[in-house]
N, C-alpha and C positions, 0 to 999 in steps of 0.2 A: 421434420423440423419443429412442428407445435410440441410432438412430445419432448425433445431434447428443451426448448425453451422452457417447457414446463417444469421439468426434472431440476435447470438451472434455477429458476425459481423456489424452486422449494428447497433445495438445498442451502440458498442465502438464506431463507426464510428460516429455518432451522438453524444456522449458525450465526445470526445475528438475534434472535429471540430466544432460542434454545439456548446454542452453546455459551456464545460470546458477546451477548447480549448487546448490540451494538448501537451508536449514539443516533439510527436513522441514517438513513440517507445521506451521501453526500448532496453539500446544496448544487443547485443547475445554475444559479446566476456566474456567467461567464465575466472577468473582469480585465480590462484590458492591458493594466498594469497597476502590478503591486509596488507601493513605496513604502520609506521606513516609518512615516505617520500612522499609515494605515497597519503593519506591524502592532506598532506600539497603541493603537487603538482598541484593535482587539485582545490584545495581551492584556491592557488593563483593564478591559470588561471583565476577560475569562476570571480576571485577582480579583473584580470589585467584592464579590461574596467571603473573600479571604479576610481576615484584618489580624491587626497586631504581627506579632513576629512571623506568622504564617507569611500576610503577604512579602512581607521582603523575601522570606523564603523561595515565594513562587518566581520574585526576578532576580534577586544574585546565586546565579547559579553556575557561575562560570567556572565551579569544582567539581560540578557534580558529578556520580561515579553513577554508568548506565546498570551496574550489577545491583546497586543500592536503588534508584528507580525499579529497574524490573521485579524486586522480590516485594517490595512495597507497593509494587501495582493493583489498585482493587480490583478485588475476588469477581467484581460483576462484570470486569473489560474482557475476563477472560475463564470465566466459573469452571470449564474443564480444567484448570488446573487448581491445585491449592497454594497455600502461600508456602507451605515445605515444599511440593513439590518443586515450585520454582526457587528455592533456595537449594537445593539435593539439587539443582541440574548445574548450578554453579561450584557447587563442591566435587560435581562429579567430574565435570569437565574440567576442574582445576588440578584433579588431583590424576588426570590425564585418563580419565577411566570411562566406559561407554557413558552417556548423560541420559537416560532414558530410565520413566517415570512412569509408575500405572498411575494411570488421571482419573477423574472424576467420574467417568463410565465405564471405568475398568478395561481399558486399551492400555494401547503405549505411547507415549509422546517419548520426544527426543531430541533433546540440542545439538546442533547440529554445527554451529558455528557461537564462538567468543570471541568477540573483538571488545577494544579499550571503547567503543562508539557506535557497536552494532553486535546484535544478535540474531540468530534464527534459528527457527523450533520447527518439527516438522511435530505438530498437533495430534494429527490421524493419517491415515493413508492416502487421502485425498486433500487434506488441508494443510497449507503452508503458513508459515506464521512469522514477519519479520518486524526489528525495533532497530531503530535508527536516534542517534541523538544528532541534533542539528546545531550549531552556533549562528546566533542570531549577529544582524549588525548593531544591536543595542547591547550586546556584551550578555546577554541571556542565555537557554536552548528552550530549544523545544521538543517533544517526541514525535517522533513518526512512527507508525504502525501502518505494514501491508499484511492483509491478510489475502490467502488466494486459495481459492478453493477447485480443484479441478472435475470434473464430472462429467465427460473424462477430459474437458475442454478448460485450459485454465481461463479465469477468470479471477480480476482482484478488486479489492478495497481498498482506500488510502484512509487514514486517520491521522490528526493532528491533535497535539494536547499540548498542557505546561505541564512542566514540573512535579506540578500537582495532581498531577491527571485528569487538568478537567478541558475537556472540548472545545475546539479550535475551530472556526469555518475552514474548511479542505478548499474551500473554492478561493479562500484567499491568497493559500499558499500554493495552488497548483491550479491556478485558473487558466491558463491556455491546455486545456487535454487534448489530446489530438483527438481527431475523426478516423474511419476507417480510411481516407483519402490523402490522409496526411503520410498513409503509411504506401503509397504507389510512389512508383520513381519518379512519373513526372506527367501533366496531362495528356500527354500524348499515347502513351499506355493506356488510358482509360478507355481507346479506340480501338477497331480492328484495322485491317486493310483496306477496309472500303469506307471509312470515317465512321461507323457504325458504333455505338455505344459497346463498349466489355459488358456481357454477358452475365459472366461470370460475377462480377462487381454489385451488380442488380442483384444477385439472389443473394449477397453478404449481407442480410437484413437482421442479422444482429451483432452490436459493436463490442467482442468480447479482447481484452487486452491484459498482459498478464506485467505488471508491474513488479522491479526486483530494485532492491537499494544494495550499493554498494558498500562493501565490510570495510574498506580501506578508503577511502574519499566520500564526499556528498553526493555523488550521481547518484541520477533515477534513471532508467531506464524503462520502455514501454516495449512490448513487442505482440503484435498485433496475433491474436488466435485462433479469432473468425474460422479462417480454412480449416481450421481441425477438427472443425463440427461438420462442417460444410459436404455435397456428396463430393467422392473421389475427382468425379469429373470435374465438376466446378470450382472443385480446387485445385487441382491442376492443372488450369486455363487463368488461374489469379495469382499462383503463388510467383512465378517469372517477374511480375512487376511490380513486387514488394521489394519495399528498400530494404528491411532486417527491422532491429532493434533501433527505435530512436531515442536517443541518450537529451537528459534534461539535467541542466546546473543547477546548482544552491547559489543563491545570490548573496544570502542573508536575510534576505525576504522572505525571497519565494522561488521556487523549483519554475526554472526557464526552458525552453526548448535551445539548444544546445545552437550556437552563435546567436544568438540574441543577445 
């Protein structure tokens, strides 16, 4: 178990400083609800360093085309690729033909999916890579970026930006994330026959969850991956009282747990 933790470690630690150089950490401050204030609070901080015609740039964007985003994307969000390369994945997928690119270490990356508001790249063999554009209730977007990396247990990242690609608190727009508890059917599973604590539940002592955005609507979906690390046995004493995937809306805000 230490070694797999560790191997997971080092593998972020490499695609977030190595490959994809990424903005830190999601933040931990949990928030108990996002409104459109608070929205528009941080959207004009992310602009305040913008001015002149840039910033209006960064909020009328309710044309924006996610093909023009992605190829304009800085080289530092995502250094394995080039800016041809991700321009060659949209001509190639356009023009109906394989979309796959030698990157920047000399592999293959590959577009996988083009939609009018989402995309997905599969990176390397082990790294999944998706872009979402959101409509805001301020008449704005914003990006969303999952990254997940699997080793051999998926595991993801959430990223949030403007327009401009510059960094978005994640905790604002996705502040309720579930626990590994949120993903059991109900507390009564969390016991045996004899009222005795699940076992099995105790040794899921790390919270790995594999996040996928939808190509054709705003859903997030989360679906809990723990067990796949997890030994045979233990996981097969936990998986029965897992609900599956739990699905999260776009508000316009912020990505909710699904009837909220």
């Amino acid at each position: 178990m230490m070694r797999i933790w560790m191997m997971r470690m080092g593998m972020w630690t490499m695609l977030w400083m190595g490959m994809v150089g990424a903005q830190g950490a999601a933040a931990k401050t949990q928030l108990a609800e996002v409104t459109e204030p608070q929205h528009a609070e941080v959207t004009e901080t992310a602009g305040a360093e913008v001015t002149g015609t840039e910033s209006a740039q960064v909020m009328d964007t309710a044309g924006v085309e996610l093909k023009q985003l992605f190829t304009a994307m800085p080289d530092s969000l995502c250094p394995l690729l080039t800016q041809v390369n991700r321009a060659d994945f949209i001509d190639f997928i356009e023009s109906k033909m394989k979309a796959e690119v030698s990157n920047r270490l000399g592999g293959k990356s590959q577009m996988t999916e083009l939609a009018p508001t989402y995309l997905r790249i599969r990176l390397t063999e082990s790294t999944d890579w998706q872009m979402k554009l959101l409509p805001t209730a301020q008449g704005d977007t914003l990006i969303c970026v999952v990254t997940t990396v699997e080793l051999p247990t998926a595991d993801s990242h959430i990223e949030f930006y403007t327009t401009s690609w510059r960094p978005l608190p994640a905790s604002v727009y996705l502040s309720k994330r579930p626990e590994t508890r949120d993903f059991v059917a109900s507390a009564d599973s969390l016991k045996d026959a004899y009222g005795r604590p699940l076992s099995a539940l105790s040794r899921a002592d790390m919270h790995l969850v594999r996040w996928t955005l939808a190509p054709d609507n705003n859903d997030l979906t989360a679906l809990l991956t723990t067990p796949d690390y997890m030994e045979t046995e233990q996981a097969e004493k936990l998986r029965p009282h897992l609900k599956g995937a739990l699905r999260y809306r776009w508000s316009g805000t912020a990505f909710l747990p699904e009837g909220e």
